[in-house]
N, C-alpha and C positions, 0 to 999 in steps of 0.2 A: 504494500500500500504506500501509495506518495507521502511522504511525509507537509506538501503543501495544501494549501485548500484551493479547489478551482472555482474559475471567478468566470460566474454567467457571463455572455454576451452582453453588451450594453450596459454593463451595470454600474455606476460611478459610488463608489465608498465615501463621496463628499456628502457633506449634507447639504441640501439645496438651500440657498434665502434667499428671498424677494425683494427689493428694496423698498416696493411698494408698500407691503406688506409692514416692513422694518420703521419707516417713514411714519405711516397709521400711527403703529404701536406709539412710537414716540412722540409725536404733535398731538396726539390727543389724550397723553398724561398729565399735561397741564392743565388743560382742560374739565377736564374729568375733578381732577383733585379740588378747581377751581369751585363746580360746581357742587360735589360734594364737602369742601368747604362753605358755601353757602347754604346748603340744607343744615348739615350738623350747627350751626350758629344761628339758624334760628332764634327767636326775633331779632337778634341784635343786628342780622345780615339786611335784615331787610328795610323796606325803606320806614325812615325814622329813628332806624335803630344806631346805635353811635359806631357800626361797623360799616353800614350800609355803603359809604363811599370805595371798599374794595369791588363789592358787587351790585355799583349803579345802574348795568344793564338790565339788571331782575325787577329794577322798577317796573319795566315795559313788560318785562317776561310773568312774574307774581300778577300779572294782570290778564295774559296772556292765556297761561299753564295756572288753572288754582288748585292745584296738587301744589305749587311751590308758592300757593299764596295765604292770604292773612287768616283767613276761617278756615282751612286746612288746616293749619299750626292751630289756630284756637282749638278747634274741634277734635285735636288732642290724634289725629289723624296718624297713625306707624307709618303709612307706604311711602311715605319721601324719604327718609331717612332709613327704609330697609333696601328701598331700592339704591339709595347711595351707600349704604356699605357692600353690594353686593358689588355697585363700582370700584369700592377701595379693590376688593377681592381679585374683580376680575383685571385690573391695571396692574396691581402687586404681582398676576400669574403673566399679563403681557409684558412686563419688564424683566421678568425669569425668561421668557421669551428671547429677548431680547439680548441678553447676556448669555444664555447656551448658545444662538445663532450666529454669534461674532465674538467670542472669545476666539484665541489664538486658535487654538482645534475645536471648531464648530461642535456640538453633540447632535448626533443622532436623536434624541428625545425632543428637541430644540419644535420640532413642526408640531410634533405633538402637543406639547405644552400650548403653542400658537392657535394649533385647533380649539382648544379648550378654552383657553380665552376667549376668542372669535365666540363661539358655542355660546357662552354665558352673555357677550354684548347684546349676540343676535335672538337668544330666548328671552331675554331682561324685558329687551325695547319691545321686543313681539306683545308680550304679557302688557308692557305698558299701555301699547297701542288697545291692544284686547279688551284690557280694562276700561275705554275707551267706549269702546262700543258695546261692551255691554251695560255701561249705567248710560248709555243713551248719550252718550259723551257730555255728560256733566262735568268736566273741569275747563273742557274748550270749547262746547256747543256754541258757547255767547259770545265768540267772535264773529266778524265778518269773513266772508270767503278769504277777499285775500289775506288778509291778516292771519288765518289758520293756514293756509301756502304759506306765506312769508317764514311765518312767524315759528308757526309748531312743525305744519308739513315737511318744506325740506330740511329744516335746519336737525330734527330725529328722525326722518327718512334714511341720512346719511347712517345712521345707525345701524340701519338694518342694513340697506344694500351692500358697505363696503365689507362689517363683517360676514356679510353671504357670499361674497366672493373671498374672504380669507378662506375660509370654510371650506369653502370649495376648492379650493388652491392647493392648500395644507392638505386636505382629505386627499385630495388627487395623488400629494406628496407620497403622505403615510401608504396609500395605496400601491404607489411604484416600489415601496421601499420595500413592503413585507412581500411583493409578487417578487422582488431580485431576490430578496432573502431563503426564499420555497425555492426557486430555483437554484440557488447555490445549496440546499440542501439537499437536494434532489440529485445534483452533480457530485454532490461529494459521498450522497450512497451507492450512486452508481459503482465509486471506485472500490 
């Protein structure tokens, strides 16, 4: 028996990274933190409150989205603040991401991890949206058309779509990686 291991056709031992993908990850850690910064600081984030000048834009948004506004937080409401730690969570797992994908020897687990971040953006905002239309969209009904395009539509749109193509990216990844893997196992019982 070879004392080597044979190495399928086509098969690259690197692990693949996206830059797209990498880019996401990162522009939207501050973000993320930003706003779950403003949920956890309730009332003081919001307007009135003697914090409110880091998060002036939620004047328009708390008016906007009233999951992040004033009788929400009155009304003693958990889902803003469970949904923002589930962003701590899932930023905390795309920044592990981030750091198995581009350390000096990339890891193998690195797309995985990526998936699963991805996974948890895209079920989050799904559920949000969901929640949405099933109380009859009682937190944004009372906008105007375009103000819910502007304002709510694409701006957590992006939510969905870009992590549906990580998802989809990574998965594709994972999937190349485990079909090279079956087939170098495959080659190496042959011997």
């Amino acid at each position: 028996m070879s004392s080597s291991i044979p190495v399928a056709p086509n098969v690259s031992p690197k692990t693949k990274t996206h830059l797209w993908i990498s880019l996401w990850f990162l522009l939207t850690t501050p973000v993320i933190f930003w706003d779950v910064g403003y949920c956890f600081m309730r009332p003081r984030s919001m307007r009135g409150g003697d914090l409110h000048w880091i998060w002036k834009p939620y004047s328009i948004y708390q008016d906007v989205d009233l999951v992040y506004g004033v009788k929400t937080f009155e009304d003693g409401s958990g889902f803003t603040n469970a949904q923002s730690l589930m962003n701590v969570i899932e930023t905390l797992i795309n920044l592990y991401y981030l750091y198995l994908a581009h350390r000096s020897v990339p890891s193998p687990s690195a797309p995985l991890v990526g998936f699963t971040g991805a996974v948890m953006t895209l079920s989050k905002t799904v559920l949000y949206w969901a929640q949405e239309y099933y109380c009859n969209y009682c937190a944004v009904g009372h906008n105007t058309v375009q103000d819910l395009i502007v304002l709510w539509i694409i701006p957590n749109g992006a939510w969905i779509v870009l992590p549906a193509f990580i998802t989809y990216r990574l998965g594709k990844d994972i999937s190349q990686s485990l079909a090279s893997s079956e087939a170098i196992a495959r080659a190496y019982k042959k011997q």
